[in-house]
Every structure is written in structure tokens, then in C-alpha cells.
One Martini backbone bead per residue (centre of mass of N, CA, C, O) as a GRO file, in nm:
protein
  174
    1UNK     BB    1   1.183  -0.499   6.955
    2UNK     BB    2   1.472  -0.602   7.018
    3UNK     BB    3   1.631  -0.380   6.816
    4UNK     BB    4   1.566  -0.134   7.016
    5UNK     BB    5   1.662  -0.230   7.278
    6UNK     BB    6   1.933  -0.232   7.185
    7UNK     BB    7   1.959   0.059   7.130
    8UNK     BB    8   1.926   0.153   7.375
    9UNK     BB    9   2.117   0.029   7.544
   10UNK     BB   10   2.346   0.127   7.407
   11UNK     BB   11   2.301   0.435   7.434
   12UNK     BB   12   2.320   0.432   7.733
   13UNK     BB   13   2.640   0.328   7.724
   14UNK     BB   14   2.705   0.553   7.500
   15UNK     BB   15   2.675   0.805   7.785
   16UNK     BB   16   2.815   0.711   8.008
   17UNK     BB   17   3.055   0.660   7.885
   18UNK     BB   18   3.431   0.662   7.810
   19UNK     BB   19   3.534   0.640   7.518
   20UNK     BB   20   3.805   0.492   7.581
   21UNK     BB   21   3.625   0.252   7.725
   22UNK     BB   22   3.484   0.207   7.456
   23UNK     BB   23   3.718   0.104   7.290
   24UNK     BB   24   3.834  -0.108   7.472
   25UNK     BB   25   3.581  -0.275   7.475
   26UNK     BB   26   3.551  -0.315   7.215
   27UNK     BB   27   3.841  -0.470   7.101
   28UNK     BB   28   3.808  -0.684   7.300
   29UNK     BB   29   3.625  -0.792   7.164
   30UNK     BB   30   3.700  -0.833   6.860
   31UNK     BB   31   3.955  -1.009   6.938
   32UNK     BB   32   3.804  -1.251   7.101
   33UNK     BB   33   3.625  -1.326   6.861
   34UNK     BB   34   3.847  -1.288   6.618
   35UNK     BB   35   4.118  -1.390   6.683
   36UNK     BB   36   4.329  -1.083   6.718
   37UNK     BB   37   4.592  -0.912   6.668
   38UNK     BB   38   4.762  -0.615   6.732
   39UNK     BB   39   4.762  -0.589   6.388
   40UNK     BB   40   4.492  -0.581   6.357
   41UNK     BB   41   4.365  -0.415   6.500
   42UNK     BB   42   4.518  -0.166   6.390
   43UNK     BB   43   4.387  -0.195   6.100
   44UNK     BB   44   4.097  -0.157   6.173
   45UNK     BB   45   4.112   0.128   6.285
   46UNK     BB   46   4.253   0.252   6.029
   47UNK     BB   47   3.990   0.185   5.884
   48UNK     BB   48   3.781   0.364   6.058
   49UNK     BB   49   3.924   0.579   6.002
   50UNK     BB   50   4.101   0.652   5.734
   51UNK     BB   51   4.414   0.598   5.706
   52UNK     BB   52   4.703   0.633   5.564
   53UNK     BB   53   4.995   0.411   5.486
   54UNK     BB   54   5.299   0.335   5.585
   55UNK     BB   55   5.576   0.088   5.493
   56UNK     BB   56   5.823  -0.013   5.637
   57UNK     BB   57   6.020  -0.087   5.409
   58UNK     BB   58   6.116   0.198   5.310
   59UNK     BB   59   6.336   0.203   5.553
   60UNK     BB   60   6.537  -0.025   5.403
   61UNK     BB   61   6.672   0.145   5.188
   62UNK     BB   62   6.953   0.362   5.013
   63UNK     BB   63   6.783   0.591   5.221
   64UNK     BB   64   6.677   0.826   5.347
   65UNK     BB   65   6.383   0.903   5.533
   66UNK     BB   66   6.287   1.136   5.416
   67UNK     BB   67   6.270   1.018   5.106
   68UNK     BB   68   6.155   0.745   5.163
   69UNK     BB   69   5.883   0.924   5.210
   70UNK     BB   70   5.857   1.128   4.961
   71UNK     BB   71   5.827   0.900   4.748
   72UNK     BB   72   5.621   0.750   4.839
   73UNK     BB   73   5.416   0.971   4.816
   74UNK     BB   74   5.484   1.053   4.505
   75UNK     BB   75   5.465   0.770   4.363
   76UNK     BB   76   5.254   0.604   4.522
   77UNK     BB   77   5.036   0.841   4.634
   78UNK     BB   78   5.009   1.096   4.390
   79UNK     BB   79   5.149   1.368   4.560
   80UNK     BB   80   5.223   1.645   4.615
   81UNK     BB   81   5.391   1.881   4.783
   82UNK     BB   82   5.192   2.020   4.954
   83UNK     BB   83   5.028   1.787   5.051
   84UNK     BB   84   5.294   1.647   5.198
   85UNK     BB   85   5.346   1.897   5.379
   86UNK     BB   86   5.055   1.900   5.529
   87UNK     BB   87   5.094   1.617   5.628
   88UNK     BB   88   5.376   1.681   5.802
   89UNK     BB   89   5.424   1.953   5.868
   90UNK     BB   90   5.630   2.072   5.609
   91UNK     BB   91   5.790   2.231   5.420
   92UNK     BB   92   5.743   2.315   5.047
   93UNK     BB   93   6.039   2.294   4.978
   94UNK     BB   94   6.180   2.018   5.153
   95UNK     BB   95   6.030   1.849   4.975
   96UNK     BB   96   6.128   1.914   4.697
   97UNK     BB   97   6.437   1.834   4.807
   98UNK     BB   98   6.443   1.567   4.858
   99UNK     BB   99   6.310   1.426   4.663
  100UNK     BB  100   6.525   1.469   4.466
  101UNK     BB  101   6.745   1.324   4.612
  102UNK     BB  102   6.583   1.090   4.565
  103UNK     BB  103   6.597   1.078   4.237
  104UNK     BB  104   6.870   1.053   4.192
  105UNK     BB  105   6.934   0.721   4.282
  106UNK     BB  106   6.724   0.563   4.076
  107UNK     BB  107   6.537   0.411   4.212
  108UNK     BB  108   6.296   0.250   4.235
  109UNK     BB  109   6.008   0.173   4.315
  110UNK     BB  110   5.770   0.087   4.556
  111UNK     BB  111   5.612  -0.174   4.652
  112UNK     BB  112   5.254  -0.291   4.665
  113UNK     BB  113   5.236  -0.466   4.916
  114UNK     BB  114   5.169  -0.636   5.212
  115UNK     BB  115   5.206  -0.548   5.538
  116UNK     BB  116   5.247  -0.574   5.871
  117UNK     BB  117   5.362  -0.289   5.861
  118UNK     BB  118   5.197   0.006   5.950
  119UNK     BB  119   5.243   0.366   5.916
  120UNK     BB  120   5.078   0.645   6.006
  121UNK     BB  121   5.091   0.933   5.897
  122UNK     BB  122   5.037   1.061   6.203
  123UNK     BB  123   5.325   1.007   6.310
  124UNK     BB  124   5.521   1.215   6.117
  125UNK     BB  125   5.363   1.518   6.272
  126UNK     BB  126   5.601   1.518   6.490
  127UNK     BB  127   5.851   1.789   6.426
  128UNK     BB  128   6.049   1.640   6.697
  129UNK     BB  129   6.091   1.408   6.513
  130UNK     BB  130   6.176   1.172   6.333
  131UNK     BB  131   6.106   0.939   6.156
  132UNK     BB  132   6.285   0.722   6.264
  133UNK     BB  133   6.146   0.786   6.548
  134UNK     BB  134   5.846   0.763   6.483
  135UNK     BB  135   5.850   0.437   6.396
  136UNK     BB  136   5.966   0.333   6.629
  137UNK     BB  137   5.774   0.417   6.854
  138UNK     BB  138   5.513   0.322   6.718
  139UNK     BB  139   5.638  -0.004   6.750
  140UNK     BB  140   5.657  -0.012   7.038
  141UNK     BB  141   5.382   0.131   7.158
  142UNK     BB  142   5.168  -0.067   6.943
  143UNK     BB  143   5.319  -0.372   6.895
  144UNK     BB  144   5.487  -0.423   7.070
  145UNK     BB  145   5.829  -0.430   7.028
  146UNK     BB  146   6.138  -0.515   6.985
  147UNK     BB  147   6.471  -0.379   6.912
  148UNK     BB  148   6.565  -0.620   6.740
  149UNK     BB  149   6.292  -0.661   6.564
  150UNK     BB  150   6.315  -0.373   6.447
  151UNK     BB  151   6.637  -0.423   6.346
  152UNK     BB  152   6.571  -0.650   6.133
  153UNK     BB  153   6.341  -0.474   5.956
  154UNK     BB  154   6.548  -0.242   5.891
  155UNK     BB  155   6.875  -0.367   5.877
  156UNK     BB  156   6.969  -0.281   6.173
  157UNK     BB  157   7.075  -0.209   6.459
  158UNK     BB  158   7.000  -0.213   6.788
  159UNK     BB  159   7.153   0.009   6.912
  160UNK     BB  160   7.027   0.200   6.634
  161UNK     BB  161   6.709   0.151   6.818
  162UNK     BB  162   6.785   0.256   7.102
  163UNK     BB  163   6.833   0.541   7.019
  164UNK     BB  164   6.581   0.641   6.911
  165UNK     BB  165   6.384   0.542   7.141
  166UNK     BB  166   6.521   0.752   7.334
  167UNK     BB  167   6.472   0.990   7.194
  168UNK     BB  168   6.150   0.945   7.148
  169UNK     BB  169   6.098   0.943   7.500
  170UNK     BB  170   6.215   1.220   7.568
  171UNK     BB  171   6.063   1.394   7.369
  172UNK     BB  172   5.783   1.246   7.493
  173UNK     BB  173   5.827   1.402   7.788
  174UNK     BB  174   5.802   1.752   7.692
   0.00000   0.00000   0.00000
């Protein structure tokens, strides 16, 4: 009777809530109770959502980033150019011609290690930003990176990761 009355409690609790506030507070549950920090706490979501990432690494070889994305989905998660299109929200014209970019400079496929930074395929669906501003600002507004550190794991200036969080704070403004 006892998991019963659990039950009922629970759903009383979910009519009443705004979903929102009852995301933060299972997350905060589960944070406290499972000492989870915050690059956890995105897998945990990622896994319930069942969202497929991709590894920050790849932007960080000796291609452009519409590419190092293009290849990675086409060589390690084994998409069509169609898939990747409709993924991504690009044309699959714009797609097979990237990829082939990629294909030329000869480079090895990208390693399928687990990495601390994964970001999620919805980051790059929206077609107002480049890539590499879709995940600098991933990476400031859900890891709270600072942009030093940002710009250690690209390999990149900070410079050069702080004009990207500005143009890409700029266009989530309009």
C-alpha cells in the first residue's frame, strides 16, 4: 500500500508542477544524492532524451568545422547525406559537397573515445549560427566554460572564441 500511496503522491505532485521546475528540482535531487557535477548531470539528460553527440574533438583537426562535422557524422555514425541534411537543417547539396572537402585532405577517421564535452546534434539545427558559434555557446551557457577554457580544447585562441560567444549572444538576441 505504502508504493501506492508513492504513486499517488508523485502524480499529485506532477498535475500541480510546471514542468520546468520539476526538471530543476529531479536534477537537483540527483546532483545531491549522486555527487553528479555538471558535464554529468548533460549525459544523464542526453541519455533520457536519447539524443545522439558528437565529441568536441573533431573541431579541433586541420579542418573547417562544417566539414569536421559533415565527416564525422558521415564516417563514424554511418549517416546518409540525406540523414545529415535533415539533421542538421542544411541542404543535402551543401552536405555531399562539404563532406567531399573533407574527404580530400586525406585525414583518418576521428576516434570514438568518450570524451568530457559532448554536444548534442540539436545545437547545430540552428541555421542563424556557424558551427563552432553553436558550440562555443553550448559550451559557455550549459557547461559554464569560461572562454580560456574553451579555447584550450579547440586549440584555438581566446580571442578567437570570444568573438564566436559574441556573435553567437548577438544572434540569440534577434
Amino acid at each position: 500500500m505504502a508504493r501506492r500511496e508513492q504513486t499517488d503522491t508523485i502524480s499529485a505532485l506532477l498535475a500541480k508542477a510546471d514542468s520546468k521546475q520539476l526538471l530543476r528540482a529531479l536534477l537537483k535531487k540527483l546532483q545531491d544524492e549522486n555527487k553528479l557535477d555538471v558535464s554529468q548531470l548533460v549525459d544523464v539528460f542526453q541519455e533520457v532524451k536519447q539524443e545522439k553527440t558528437i565529441p568536441l574533438s573533431i573541431f579541433v583537426k586541420k579542418l573547417h568545422p562544417a566539414e569536421a562535422l559533415c565527416k564525422y557524422l558521415k564516417e563514424n555514425e554511418k549517416l546518409s547525406n540525406q540523414e545529415i541534411a535533415k539533421l542538421l537543417g542544411r541542404d543535402q547539396r551543401s552536405i555531399w559537397a562539404t563532406y567531399k572537402r573533407a574527404k580530400e585532405s586525406n585525414l583518418p577517421q576521428f576516434s570514438k573515445k568518450k570524451e568530457l564535452y559532448q554536444i548534442p546534434f540539436s545545437v547545430f539545427q540552428d541555421t542563424r549560427f556557424s558551427f563552432l558559434e553553436s558550440a562555443v555557446f553550448y559550451l559557455t551557457e550549459v557547461h559554464r566554460l569560461p572562454t580560456r577554457e574553451i579555447a584550450k580544447l579547440l586549440e584555438t585562441s581566446r580571442n578567437s572564441v570570444a568573438v564566436l560567444l559574441k556573435r553567437a549572444r548577438l544572434k540569440n538576441e534577434k
